[in-house]
C-alpha positions in Angstrom: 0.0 0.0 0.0 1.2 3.3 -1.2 2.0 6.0 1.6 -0.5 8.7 1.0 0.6 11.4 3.7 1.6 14.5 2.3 4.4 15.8 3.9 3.7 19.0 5.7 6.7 21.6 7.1 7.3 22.5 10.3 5.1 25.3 12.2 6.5 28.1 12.4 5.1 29.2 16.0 5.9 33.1 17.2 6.1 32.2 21.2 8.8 33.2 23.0 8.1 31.1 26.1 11.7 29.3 25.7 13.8 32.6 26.3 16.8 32.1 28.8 16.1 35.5 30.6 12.5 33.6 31.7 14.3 30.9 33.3 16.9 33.4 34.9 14.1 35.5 36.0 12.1 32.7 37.8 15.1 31.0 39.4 15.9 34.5 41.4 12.5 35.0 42.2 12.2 31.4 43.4 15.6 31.7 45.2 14.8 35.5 46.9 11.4 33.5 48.3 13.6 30.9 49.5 15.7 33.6 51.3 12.7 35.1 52.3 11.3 32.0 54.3 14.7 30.9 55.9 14.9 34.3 57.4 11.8 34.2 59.0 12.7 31.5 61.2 16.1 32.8 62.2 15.2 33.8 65.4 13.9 30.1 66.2 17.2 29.1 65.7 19.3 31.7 67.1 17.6 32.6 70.7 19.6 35.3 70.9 17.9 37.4 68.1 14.7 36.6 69.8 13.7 40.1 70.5 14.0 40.9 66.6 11.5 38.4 65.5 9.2 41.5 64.2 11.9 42.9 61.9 12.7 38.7 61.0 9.0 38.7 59.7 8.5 41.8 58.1 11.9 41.4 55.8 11.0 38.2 55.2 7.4 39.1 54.3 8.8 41.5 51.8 11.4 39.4 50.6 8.5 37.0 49.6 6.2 40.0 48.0 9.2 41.0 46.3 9.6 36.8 44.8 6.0 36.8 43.7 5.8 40.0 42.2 8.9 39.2 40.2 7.7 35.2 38.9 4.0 37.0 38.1 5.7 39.3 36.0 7.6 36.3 34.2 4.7 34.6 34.2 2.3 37.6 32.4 5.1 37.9 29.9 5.2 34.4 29.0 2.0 34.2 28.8 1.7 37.3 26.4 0.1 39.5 28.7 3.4 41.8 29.3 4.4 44.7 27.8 6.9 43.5 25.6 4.7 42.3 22.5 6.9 42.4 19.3 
């Protein structure tokens, strides 16, 4: 039996969703969270910084603000919602 599939040529797709600065982007977002949580529970490990646990929380908190405003971003621009639309 003769093969009767045409060959057809690659798609040509205009996403940019593979980009390195993407990756970059999320990996210090992801790692400034991380930094973000670990801080937080310095003062459980160090009882000597227990009277700073306000300030602890609060630059963690922001660190972790910071992180997901950063991988949103990445995310909206990967998803073709950013600014950047050429």
């Amino acid at each position: 039996m003769e093969n009767t599939v045409s060959q057809r040529p690659a798609k040509k797709t205009d996403n940019n969703a593979n980009r390195t600065e993407y990756y970059v982007q999320l990996t210090v977002a992801i790692v400034i969270g991380l930094v973000g949580v670990f801080i937080r529970f310095v003062p459980d490990v160090l009882p000597s910084l227990d009277q700073m646990t306000f300030m602890f929380s609060l630059i963690a908190n922001l660190l972790v603000v910071v992180a997901s405003i950063i991988a949103f971003k990445v995310v909206f621009e990967i998803l073709g919602f950013g600014k950047n639309k050429s």
